[in-house]
C-alpha positions, -999 to +999 in steps of 0.1 A: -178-054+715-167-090+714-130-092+695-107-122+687-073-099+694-059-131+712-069-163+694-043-184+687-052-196+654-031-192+625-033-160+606-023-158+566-017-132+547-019-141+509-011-107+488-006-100+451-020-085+423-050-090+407-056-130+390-035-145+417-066-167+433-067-150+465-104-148+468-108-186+455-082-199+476-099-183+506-134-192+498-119-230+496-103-231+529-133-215+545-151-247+535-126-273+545-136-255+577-162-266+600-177-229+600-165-199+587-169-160+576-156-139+545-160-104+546-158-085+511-159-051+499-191-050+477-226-065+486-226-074+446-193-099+448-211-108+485-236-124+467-213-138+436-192-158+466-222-167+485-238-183+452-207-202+447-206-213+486-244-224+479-234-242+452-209-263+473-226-268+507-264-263+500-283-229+511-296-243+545-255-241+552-249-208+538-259-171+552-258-138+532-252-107+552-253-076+538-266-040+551-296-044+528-299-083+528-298-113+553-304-144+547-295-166+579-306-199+582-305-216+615-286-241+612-261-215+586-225-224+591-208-203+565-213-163+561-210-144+534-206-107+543-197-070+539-169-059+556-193-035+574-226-058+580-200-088+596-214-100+629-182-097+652-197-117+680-200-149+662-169-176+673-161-193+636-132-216+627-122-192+600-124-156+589-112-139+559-109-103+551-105-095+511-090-060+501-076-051+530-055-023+512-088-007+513-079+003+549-059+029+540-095+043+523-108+080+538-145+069+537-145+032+545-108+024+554-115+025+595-144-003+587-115-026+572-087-018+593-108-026+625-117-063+609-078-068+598-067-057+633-097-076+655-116-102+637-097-137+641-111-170+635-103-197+660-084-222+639-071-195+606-075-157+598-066-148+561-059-115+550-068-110+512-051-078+491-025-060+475+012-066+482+011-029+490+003-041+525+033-060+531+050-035+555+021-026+576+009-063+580+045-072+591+045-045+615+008-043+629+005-080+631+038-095+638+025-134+637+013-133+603+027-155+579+029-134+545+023-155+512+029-134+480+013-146+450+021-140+414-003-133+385-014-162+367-012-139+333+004-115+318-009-079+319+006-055+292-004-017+277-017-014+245-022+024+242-050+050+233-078+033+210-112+052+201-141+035+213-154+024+181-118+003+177-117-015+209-118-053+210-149-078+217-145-085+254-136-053+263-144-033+297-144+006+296-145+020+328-157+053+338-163+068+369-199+086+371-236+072+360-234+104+334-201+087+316-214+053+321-247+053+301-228+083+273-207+056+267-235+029+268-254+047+247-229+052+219-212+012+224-250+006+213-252+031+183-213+021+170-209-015+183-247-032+188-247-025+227-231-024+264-236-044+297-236-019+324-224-025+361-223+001+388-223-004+424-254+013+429-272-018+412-285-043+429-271-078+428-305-089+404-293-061+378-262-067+381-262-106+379-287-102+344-262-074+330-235-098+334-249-127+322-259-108+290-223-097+284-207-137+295-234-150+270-218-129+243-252-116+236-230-082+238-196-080+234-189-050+256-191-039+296-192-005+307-187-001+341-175+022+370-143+010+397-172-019+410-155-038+387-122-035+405-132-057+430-131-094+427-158-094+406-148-124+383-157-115+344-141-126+312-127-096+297-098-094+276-096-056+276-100-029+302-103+009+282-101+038+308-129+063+296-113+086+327-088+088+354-103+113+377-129+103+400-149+123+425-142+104+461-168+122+482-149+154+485-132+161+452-123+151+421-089+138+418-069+112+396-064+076+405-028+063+418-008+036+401-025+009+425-060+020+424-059+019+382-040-017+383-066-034+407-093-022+377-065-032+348-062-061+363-096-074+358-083-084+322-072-115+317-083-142+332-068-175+345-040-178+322-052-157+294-029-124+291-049-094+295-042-057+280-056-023+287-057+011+277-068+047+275-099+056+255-122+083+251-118+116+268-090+095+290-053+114+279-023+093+277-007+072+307+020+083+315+049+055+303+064+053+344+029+043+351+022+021+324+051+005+338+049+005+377+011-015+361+028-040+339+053-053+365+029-045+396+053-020+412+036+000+435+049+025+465+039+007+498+008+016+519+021+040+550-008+049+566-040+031+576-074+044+582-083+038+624-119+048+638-118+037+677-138+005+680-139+005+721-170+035+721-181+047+756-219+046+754-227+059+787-235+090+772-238+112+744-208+132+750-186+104+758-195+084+727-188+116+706-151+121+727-149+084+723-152+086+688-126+117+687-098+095+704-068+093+681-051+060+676-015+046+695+007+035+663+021+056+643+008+032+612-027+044+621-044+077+611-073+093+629-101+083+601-123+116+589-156+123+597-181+098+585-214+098+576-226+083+608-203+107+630-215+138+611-254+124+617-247+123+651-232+155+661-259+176+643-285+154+661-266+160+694-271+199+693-314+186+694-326+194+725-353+169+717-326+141+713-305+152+741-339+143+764-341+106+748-306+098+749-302+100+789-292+061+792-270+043+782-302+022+759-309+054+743-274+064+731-268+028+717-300+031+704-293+065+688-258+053+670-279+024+655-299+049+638-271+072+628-254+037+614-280+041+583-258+041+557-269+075+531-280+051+503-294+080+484-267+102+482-285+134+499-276+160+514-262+155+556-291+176+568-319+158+545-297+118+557-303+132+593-336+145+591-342+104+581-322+092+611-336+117+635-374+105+624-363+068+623-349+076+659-379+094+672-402+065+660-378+033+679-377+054+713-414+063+708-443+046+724-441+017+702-403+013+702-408+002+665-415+018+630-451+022+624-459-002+599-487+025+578-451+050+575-430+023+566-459+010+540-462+047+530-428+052+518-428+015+499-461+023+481-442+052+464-416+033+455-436-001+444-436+009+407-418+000+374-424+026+351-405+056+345-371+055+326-335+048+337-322+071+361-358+074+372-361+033+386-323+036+396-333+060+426-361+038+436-335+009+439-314+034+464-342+042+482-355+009+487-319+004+502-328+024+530-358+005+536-341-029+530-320-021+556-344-010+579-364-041+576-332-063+581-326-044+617-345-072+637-355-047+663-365-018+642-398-031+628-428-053+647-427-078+617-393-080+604-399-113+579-429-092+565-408-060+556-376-081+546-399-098+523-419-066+511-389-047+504-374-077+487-401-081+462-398-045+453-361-043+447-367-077+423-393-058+405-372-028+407-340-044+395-359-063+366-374-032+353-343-015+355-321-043+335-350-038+307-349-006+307-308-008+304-315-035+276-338-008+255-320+019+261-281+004+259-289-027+239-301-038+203-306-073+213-318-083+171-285-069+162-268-088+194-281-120+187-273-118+148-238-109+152-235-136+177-247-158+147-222-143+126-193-143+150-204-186+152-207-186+118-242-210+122-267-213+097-296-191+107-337-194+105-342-167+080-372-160+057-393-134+039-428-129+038-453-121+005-452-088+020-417-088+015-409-088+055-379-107+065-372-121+097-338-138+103-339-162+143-377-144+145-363-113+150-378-087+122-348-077+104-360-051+075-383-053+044-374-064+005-383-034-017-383-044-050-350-057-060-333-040-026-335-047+010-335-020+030-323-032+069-344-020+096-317-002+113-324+035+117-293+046+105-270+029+126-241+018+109-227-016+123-267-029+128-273-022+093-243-038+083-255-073+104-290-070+091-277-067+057-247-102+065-277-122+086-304-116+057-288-124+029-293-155+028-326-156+035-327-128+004-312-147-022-336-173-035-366-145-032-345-119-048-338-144-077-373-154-080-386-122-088-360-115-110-373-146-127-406-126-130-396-096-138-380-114-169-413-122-177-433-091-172-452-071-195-453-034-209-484-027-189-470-037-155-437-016-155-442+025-145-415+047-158-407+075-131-401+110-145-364+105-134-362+073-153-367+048-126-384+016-133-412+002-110-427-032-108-458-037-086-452-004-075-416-006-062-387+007-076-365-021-094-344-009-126-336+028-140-328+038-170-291+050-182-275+063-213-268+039-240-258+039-271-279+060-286-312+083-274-338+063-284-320+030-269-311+035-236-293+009-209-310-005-181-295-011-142-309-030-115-321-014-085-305-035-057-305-078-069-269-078-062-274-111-041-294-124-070-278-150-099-258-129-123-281-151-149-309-140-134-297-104-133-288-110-167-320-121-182-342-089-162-320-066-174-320-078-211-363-082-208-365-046-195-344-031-228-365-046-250-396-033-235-380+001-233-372-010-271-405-011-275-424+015-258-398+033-276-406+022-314-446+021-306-445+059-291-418+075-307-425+054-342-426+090-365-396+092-350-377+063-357-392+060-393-379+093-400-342+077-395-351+046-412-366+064-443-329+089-441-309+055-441-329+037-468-341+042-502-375+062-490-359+100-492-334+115-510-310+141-514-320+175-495-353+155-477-326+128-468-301+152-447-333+171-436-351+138-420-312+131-404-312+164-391-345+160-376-344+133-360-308+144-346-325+170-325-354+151-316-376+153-343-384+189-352-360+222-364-363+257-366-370+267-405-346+295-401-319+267-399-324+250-430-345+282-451-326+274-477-331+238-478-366+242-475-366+265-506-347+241-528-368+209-523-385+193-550-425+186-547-417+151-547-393+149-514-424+176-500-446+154-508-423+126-494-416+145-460-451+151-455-461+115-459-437+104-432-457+128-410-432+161-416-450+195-409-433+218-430-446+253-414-440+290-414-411+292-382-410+252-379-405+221-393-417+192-370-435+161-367-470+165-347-473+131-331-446+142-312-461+167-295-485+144-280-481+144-242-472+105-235-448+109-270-433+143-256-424+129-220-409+102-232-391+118-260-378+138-230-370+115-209-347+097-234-325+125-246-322+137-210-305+102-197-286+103-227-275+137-223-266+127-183-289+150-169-299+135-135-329+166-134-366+145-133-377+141-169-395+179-178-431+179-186-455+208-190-487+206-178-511+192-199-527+220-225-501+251-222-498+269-255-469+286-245-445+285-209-418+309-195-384+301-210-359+280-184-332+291-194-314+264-175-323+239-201-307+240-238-331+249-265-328+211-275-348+204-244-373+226-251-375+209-288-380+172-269-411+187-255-427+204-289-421+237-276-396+262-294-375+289-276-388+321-286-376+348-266-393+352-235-413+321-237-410+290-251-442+279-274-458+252-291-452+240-326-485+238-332-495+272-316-468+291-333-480+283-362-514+293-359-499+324-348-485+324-385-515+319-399-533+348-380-499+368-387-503+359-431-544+369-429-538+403-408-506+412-435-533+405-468-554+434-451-528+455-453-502+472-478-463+461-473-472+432-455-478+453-422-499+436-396-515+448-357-513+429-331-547+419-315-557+409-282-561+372-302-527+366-300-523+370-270-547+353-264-535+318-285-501+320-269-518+325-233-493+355-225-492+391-219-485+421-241-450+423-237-443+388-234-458+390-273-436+411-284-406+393-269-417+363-293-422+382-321-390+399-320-376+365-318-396+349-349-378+385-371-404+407-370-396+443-359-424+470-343-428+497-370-456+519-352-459+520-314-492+516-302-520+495-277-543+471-293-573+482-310-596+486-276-570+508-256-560+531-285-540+534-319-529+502-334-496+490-330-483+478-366-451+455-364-436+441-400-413+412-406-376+421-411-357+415-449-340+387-444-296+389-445-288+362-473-274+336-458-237+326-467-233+308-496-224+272-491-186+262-498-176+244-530-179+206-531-141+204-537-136+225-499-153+201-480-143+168-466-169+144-464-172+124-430-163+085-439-186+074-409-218+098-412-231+091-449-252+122-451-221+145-444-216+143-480-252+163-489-233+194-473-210+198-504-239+196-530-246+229-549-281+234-561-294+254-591-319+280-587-355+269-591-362+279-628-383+311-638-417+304-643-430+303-678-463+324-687-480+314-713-482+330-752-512+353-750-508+365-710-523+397-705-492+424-691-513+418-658-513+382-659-476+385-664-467+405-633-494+384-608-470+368-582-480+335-573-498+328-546-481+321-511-483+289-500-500+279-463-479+260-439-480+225-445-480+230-484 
């Protein structure tokens, strides 16, 4: 191997903490160079610096080269590298080597140490990194001129913030794919989405995911340590979702140094930067916070040495030359790699013992054992691969066979599956990129760099989709961008009530309310609900404008008073003053013209007025003919009552009212419609279904009951008694509460009447009960009884009916007198009800009836007859 140990040119080391311009100063005295190299640590920020270098000196100037990529023009004066893929025998005027503290790395630190110690450029060799590696530049490299250099920004702590609370332009930094997309997946769910950078992805992802997250499109990254790295981003925050990482071997925490080269990405230029712990991260510890802020960190003792003289005369002596320990005490015999574990399992294969006899073989062995384990297997599956590759470039051919190399792309050429799914076809393709790029390892190199290419683009662009589905609501993005710019916005709604705001279908206007297309998500129905309102406004207040226009026959009422309108839901009603005059309140319209909202409201109460007065209208004269001049005295206070409970009473209640009336105010209560019957005293029309409901319906919302309005079905004579409803309910409805059931007005006083003819059959006003009745009330036996027991009858003969058996002969019970009413002078009229004064009248006794002069004895003791209900 070719080395630059004793160049003269100069050699610079230019350390310091993050923001300090070390990578842009070298990339700029690389191209006041004639020719020059940069080796980095990540292919991603290879290809960041070699687009910038591009940029500057035109691509026919400018090589990539990278273990899965090259790109080397012939006439390329400038290469952009990994530290691993550099080509040590090229002779360029400068060389620079970035993050050389990652020589004191256990997996890759040998790879950096070796270009820090060897690689010199023949006019200037700059070392790029921490000033951790002060000590061991000074004494490794005696010549080199040391240039510290101090953050252009302020870094400071900010503490522990839940992920829902951290600042736009934050980066939250975990360290395993699992973490990565949990956190993803919930930044998208609280926040409207995530960028996502890992090192697995390949430059194409990785370029689109950025550029999402610098075009603000998202306001959040969530990344692993890749972004540690140089890569340049505009991020304000860094928020540690974690401290441990798994390096290979174990899982252990980060040091001071390794968490301030990833705080460090905040900030940027001279903007301060802060970060912080979030998460399932605990607390830093406040000597670490600080050793971070002021960029005090213990100094790097130990660097990472792999001998890079190799004796490849034979297998054995490349293994023992591979053993050999280092001579300075500063270096540290690196541990087993990858490639060195590959090759001594392969070295126990008889097989590859036989084609490793020269010294072509054993280089040619290495190569293979070189493949980098891009897909993470196990070190018996990575060297089944090397020992196949191996077997194949010392075969016959000396190449790969082009139909097994196609076979193992044609698996891999396809973009469907889901996340995790296309992001081990990216690693895979890895192995074959890199295979392609070996110019020696395939018959057609361009052909296979170009093959493999075009799969990792397709790969890489399904994959960034797939991250933007799953990771990203780009509607609710690009509103809150809109928002955040505070821009007018293309917004509009369609006659189907869709609206769209910047062509992105935003939610749908239901009636009065717009209800955001967000699935639950908080913050995106929130922006749906800011970016569409004013698209909203002028369609919400024209149909108010309608709806202060419509008519009876298009509203609905809802059994649970809700108002709809061309069959969506737009008003509902609420108590108001009074039963029969309930409020109205908009559904939604809150965006609308408080005029406007006004005027709808005010139109709907008067139709509720008058649906109201034109079903209810027995009702309502009943009060009017209790106020006015119509009724008087007892039929006054009676109609009041009635129409206090909803327009019907049990006769029990007011027996004794009922006795005292005069035939006038009968004759006057039964012109207003007044059924005066044997158990009740109602008003028919009311019993009517669409009356009933809505009677319901009112004295429920005026009662607050939020229960849907209560409706029998149609045609019931009688229902089970809910005794979760008062027997005022049961009243709105035309039913009365009678023990076990509830029944009809009308039905319980047919019941009456069958009751009245079945007692004139018999002596002492006994009666039987028949299977009739039970069959009018539509219940069984005992149900029956239950009722009657309720209506003061008592059972005075046990018995079946007539077809099972002896009669069973029930009788009504002697009344109890009721209490006599107190003296006018003991009761004090209420000033504000003018009927409360009726409750103090006294009323005489109906007078004896007169029998004429000349009555026979018999005439004289007839009773008179009994009057039928209604009478």
């Amino acid at each position: 191997m070719t080395t630059h140990r004793d160049t003269d040119g100069q050699i610079t080391a230019a350390l310091g903490p993050t923001n300090t311009g070390k990578t842009h100063l070298a990339v700029e005295r690389m191209l006041g160079r004639s020719s020059g190299m940069i080796g980095l640590p990540l292919r991603l920020l290879a290809r960041e610096v070699y687009d910038r270098v591009v940029r500057a000196k035109g691509a026919a100037a400018v090589a990539l080269v990278t273990g899965e990529e090259k790109i080397v023009p012939k006439s390329a004066r400038y290469f952009i590298c990994t530290a691993e893929a550099m080509p040590l025998n090229l002779n360029v005027a400068f060389i620079a080597i970035d993050e050389v503290q990652l020589a004191a790395d256990p997996e890759r630190g040998h790879v950096f140490t070796d270009r820090m110690l060897y690689c010199r450029g023949s006019q200037e060799t700059m070392l790029l990194g921490a000033a951790t590696m002060g000590p061991l530049i000074r004494e490794l490299i005696p010549s080199a001129h040391i240039e510290t250099r101090e953050r252009f920004s302020q870094l400071s702590h900010t503490g522990p913030a839940k992920l829902t609370r951290l600042p736009r332009r934050s980066a939250i930094v975990a360290f395993s794919a699992e973490s990565v997309y949990a956190i993803a997946e919930l930044m998208r769910r609280r926040r409207g989405g995530a960028a996502v950078v890992m090192g697995g992805l390949s430059p194409r992802t990785r370029n689109a995911q950025v550029e999402l997250y610098q075009s603000g499109e998202v306001d959040f990254l969530v990344a692993t340590d890749a972004i540690g790295m140089g890569l340049n981003m505009d991020v304000d925050h860094v928020a540690f979702a974690e401290s441990r990482k798994f390096d290979g071997r174990k899982r252990r925490r980060l040091s001071a140094a390794e968490l301030a080269q990833i705080a460090g990405r905040a900030g940027r230029f001279r903007n301060d930067g802060t970060f912080g712990e979030t998460a399932d991260c605990g607390p830093f510890d406040p000597d670490l916070v600080r050793r971070i802020e002021n960029h005090q960190f213990a100094p790097v003792t130990k660097l990472q040495w792999r001998n890079p003289d190799l004796d490849e005369r034979s297998l054995d002596n490349l293994l023992i030359s591979l053993a050999e320990p280092p001579d300075h005490p500063a270096l540290e015999r690196a541990r087993e790699a990858i490639d060195e574990r590959t090759l001594a399992l392969l070295a126990s294969d008889p097989e590859i013992r036989d084609r490793t006899a020269s010294m072509a073989g054993v280089r040619r062995l290495w190569d293979a054992c070189r493949l980098p384990d891009f897909r993470k297997v196990t070190l018996d599956a990575h060297a089944s691969l090397v020992r196949t590759i191996f077997m194949h470039l010392t075969g016959p051919a000396g190449h790969l066979p082009d139909d097994w190399l196609n076979g193992h792309l044609q698996r891999l050429d396809r973009t469907d599956g889901e996340v995790d799914v296309l992001a081990a076809r990216l690693t895979q393709v890895r192995t074959w990129a890199y295979a392609a790029h070996r110019p020696d390892w395939t018959a057609d190199p361009e052909h296979w760099c170009e093959r493999t290419r075009e799969i990792e683009d397709a790969l890489s662009d399904a994959l960034h989709e797939k991250l933007m589905q799953r990771f990203v609501d780009r509607r609710t993005g690009a509103l809150m961008k809109g928002l955040r710019d505070e821009r007018e916005m293309l917004a509009g709604v369609s006659p189907e009530g869709e609206v769209t705001v910047e062509g992105h279908y935003v939610g749908r206007l239901v009636g009065l309310s717009f209800k955001p297309d967000a699935q639950g998500r908080e913050l995106a129905a929130r922006a749906l609900r800011s970016a569409a309102i004013e698209a909203l406004r002028p369609e919400v207040n024209r149909r108010l404008g309608a709806l202060a226009r419509v008519t009876p026959d298009e509203i609905i009422f809802g059994e649970d008073g809700a108002i709809s309108w061309l069959g969506e839901p737009v008003a509902r009603l609420t108590a108001g003053p009074e039963p029969l005059r309930p409020a109205v309140t908009l559904v939604g319209a809150e965006i609308g013209a408080a005029e406007a909202r006004a005027r709808a409201r005010s139109h709907l109460e008067r139709l509720v007025s008058q649906l109201a007065q034109a079903r209810l209208a027995p009702l309502l004269r009943l009060r009017e003919s209790a106020n006015g001049d119509a009724l008087a005295g007892l039929a006054s206070g009676i109609a009041w009552r009635m129409f206090e409970t909803g327009g019907a009473l049990p006769r029990l209640d007011v027996s004794e009212e009922i006795q005292a009336l005069s035939p006038s105010e009968r004759r006057a209560l039964r012109a207003l419609g007044v059924e005066i019957g044997e158990h009740m005293i109602y008003l028919p029309a009311l019993i009517k279904p669409a009356a009933a409901r809505l009677n319901s319906l009112l004295r429920a919302i005026h009662a607050g009951d939020t229960r849907p309005a209560w409706r029998p079905a149609p045609g019931l004579t009688s229902l089970p008694r809910d005794h979760s409803r008062s027997p005022g309910d049961h009243i709105a409805i035309g039913y009365q509460p009678c023990g076990p059931r509830a029944v009809r007005f009308d039905i319980l006083e047919r019941l009456a009447d069958m009751i009245r003819d079945a007692r004139t059959a018999r002596r002492k006003g006994q009666f039987a009960l028949t299977p009739a009745m039970t069959a009018l009330l539509g219940c069984s036996l005992e149900d029956l009884r239950g009722i009657l027991g309720a209506l003061d009858y008592r059972r005075l003969q046990k018995g079946h009916p007539p077809e099972a058996g002896p009669e069973e002969i029930w009788v009504r019970r002697r009344r109890t007198p009721r209490a006599a009413p107190a003296s006018p002078a003991a009761i004090t009229p209420d000033t504000d009800n003018p009927f409360s004064a009726l409750a103090g009248l006294s009323f005489a006794p109906p007078p004896a009836r007169r029998v004429p002069a000349g009555a026979t004895k018999r005439a004289r003791r007839r009773r008179p007859p009994r009057q039928k209900a209604g009478s």
